[in-house]
VEXTOR-400739 format. One record per atom (N, C-alpha, C): x, y, z; residue in three letters. Coordinates in steps of 0.05 Angstrom, whole numbers, plus 5000, padded with zeros to 4 digits. Atoms other than C-alpha are relative to their C-alpha. Example, Ala and Ser with C-alpha at 12.3 -4.5 7.8 and 13.67 -1.06 7.14 Angstrom:
2
+------+------+------+------+
:    x :    y :    z : rest :
+------+------+------+------+
: 5018 : 4976 : 5000 :  ala :
: 5246 : 4910 : 5156 :  ala :
: 5018 : 5024 : 5000 :  ala :
: 4984 : 4976 : 4999 :  ser :
: 5273 : 4979 : 5143 :  ser :
: 4985 : 5022 : 5014 :  ser :
+------+------+------+------+
//
This chain:
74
+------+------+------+------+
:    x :    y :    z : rest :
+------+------+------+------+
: 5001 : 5024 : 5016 :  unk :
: 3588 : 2703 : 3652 :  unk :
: 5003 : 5006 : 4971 :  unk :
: 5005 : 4989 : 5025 :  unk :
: 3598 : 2698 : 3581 :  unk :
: 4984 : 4983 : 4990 :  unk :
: 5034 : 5003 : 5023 :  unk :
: 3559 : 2695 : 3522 :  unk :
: 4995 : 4969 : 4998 :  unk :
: 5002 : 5021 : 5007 :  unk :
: 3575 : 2624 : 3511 :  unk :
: 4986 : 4983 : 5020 :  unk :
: 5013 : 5018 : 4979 :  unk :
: 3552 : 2601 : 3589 :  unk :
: 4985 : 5007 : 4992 :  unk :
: 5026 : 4994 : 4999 :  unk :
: 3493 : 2633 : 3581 :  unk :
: 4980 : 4993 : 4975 :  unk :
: 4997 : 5015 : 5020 :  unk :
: 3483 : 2601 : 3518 :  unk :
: 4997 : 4973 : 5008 :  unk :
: 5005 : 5018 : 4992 :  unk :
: 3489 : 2537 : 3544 :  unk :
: 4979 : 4998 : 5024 :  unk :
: 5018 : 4999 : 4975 :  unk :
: 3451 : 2548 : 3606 :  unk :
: 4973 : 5007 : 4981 :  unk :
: 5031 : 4997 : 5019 :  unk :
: 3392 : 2571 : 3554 :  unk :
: 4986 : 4972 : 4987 :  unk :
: 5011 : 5022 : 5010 :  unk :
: 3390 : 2506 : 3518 :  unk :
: 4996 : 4980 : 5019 :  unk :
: 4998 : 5012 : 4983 :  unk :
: 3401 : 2466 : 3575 :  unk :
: 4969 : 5005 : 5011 :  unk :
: 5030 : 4994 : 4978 :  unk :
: 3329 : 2501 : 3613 :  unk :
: 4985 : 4984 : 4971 :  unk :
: 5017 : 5017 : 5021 :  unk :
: 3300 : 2482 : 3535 :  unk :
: 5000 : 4975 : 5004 :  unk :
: 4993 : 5026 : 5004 :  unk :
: 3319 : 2419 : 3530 :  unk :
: 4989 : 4982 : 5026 :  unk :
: 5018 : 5008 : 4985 :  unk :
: 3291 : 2401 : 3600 :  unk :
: 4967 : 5003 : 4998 :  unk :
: 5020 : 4997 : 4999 :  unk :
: 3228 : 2434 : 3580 :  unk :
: 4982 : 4984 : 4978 :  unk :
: 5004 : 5024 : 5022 :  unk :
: 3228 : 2393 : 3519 :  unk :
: 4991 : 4972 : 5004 :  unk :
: 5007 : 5018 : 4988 :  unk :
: 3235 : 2338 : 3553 :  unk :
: 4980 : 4993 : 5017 :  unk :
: 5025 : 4996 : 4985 :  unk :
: 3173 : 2354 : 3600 :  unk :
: 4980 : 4986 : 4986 :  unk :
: 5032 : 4998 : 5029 :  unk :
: 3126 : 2362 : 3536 :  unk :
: 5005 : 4967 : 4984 :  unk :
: 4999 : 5021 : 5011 :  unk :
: 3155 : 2299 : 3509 :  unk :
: 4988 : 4975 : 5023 :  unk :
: 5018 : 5014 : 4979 :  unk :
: 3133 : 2261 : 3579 :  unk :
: 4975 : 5003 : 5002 :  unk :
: 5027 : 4993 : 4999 :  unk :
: 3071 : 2294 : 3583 :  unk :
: 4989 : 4984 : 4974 :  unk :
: 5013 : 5023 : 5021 :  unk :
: 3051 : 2260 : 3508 :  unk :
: 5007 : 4982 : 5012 :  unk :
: 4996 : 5014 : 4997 :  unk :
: 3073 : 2204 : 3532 :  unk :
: 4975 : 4990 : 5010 :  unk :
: 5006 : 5003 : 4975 :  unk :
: 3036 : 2200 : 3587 :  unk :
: 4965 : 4995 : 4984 :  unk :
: 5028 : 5001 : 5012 :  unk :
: 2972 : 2223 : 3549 :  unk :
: 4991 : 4975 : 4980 :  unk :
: 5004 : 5015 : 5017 :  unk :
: 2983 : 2177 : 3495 :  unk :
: 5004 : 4968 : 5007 :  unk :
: 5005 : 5029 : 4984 :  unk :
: 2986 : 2113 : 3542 :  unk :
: 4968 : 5003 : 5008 :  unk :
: 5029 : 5000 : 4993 :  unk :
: 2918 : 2136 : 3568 :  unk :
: 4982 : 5005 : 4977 :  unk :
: 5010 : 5013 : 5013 :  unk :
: 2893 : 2138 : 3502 :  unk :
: 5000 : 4976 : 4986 :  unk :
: 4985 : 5019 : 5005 :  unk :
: 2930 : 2072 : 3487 :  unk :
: 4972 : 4981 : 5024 :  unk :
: 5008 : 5014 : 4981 :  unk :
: 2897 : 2043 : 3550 :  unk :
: 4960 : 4998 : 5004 :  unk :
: 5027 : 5004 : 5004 :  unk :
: 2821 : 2065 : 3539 :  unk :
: 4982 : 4982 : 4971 :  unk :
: 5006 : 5023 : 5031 :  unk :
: 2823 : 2032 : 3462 :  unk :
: 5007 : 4970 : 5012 :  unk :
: 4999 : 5020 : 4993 :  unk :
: 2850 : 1976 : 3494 :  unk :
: 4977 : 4992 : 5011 :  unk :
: 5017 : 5015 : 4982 :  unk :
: 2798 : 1966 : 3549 :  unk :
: 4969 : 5005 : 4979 :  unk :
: 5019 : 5002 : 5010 :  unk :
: 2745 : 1985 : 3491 :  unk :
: 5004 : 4969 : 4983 :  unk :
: 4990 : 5020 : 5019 :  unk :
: 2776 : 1928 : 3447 :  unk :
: 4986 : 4971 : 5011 :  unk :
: 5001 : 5029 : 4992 :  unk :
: 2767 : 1875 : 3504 :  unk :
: 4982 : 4995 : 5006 :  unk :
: 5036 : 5007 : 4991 :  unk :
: 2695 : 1886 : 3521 :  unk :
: 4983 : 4999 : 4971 :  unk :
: 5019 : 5007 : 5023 :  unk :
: 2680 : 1886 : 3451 :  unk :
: 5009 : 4967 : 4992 :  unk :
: 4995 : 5022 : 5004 :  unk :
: 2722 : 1822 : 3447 :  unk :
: 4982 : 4982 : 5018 :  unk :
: 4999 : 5024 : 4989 :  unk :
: 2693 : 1782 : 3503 :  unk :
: 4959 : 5005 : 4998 :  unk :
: 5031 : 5002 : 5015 :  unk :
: 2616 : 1810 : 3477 :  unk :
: 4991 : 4988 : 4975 :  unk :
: 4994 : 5027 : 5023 :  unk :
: 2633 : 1775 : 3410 :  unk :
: 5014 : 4968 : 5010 :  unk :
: 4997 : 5022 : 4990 :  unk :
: 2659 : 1713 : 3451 :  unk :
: 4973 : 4986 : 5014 :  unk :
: 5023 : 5010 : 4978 :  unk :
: 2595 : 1706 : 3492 :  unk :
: 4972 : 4999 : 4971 :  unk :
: 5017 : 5014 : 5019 :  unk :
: 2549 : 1715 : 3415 :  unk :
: 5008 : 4968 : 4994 :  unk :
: 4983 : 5022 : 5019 :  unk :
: 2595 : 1664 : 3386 :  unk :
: 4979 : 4971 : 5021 :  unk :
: 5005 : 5018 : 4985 :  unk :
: 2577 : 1619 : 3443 :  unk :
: 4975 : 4996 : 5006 :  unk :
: 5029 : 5011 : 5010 :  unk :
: 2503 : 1622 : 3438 :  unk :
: 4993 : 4991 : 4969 :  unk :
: 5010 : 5009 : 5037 :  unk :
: 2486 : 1620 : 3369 :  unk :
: 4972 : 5012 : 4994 :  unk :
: 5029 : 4992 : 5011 :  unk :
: 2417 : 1652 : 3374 :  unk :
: 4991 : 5023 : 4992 :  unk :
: 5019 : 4973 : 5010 :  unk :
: 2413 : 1721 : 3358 :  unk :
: 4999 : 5011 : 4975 :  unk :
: 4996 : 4986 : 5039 :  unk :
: 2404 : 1761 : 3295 :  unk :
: 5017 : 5015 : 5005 :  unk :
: 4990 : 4983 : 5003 :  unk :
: 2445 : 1805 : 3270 :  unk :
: 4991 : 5026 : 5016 :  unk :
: 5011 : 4974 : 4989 :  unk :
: 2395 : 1863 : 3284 :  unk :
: 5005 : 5003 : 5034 :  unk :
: 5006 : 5009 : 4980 :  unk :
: 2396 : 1840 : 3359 :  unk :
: 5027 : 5003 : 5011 :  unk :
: 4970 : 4996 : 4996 :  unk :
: 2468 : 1841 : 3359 :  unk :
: 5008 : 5030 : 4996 :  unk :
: 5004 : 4959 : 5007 :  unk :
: 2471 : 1917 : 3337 :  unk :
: 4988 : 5011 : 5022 :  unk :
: 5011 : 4973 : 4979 :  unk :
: 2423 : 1935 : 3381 :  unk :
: 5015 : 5000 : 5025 :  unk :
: 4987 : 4998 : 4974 :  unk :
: 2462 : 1915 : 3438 :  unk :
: 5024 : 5008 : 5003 :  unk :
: 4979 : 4985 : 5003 :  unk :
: 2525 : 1942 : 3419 :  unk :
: 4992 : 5031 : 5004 :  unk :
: 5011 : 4978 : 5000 :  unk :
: 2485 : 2003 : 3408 :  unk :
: 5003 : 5008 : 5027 :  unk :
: 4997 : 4986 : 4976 :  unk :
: 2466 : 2004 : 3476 :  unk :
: 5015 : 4993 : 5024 :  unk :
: 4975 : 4998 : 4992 :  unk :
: 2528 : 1982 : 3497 :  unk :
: 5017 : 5030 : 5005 :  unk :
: 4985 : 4976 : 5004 :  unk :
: 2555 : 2045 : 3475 :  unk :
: 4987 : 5021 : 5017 :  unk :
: 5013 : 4987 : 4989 :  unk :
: 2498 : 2085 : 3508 :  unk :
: 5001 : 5003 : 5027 :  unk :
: 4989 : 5008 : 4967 :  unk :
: 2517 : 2056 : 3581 :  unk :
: 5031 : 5011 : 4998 :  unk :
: 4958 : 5000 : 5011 :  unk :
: 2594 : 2073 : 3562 :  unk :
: 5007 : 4979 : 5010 :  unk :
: 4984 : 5019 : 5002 :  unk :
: 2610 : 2007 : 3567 :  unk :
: 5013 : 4991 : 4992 :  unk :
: 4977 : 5010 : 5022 :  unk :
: 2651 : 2005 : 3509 :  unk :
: 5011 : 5028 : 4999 :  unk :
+------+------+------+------+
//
């Protein structure tokens, strides 16, 4: 073979492997894409459910986010 196949056949194995590492982020970066999300909506629909009482304090509101966070619910 010459220099030049083998040359091409070199970038060619790169260039698939490139393409691997570029799937693989992908991949990772939807699953961190997808856990901000699902933190987003449970903090959204725990600020929909204050809104809709009206009775707590602030402090009261903290604390349960707090231990929101402590359950990993967010």
């Amino acid at each position: 073979m010459s220099y030049e196949l083998v040359g091409i056949i070199f970038l060619g194995i790169m260039g698939v492997i490139h393409m691997g590492g570029l799937v693989y982020g992908l991949v990772t970066l939807n699953r961190s894409f997808q856990e901000q999300l699902r933190w987003n909506l449970a903090l959204e629909a725990q600020f929909q459910r204050w809104n809709a009482e009206k009775l707590d304090s602030l402090a009261q509101r903290l604390d349960q986010v707090i231990e929101m966070l402590r359950r990993h619910e967010l």
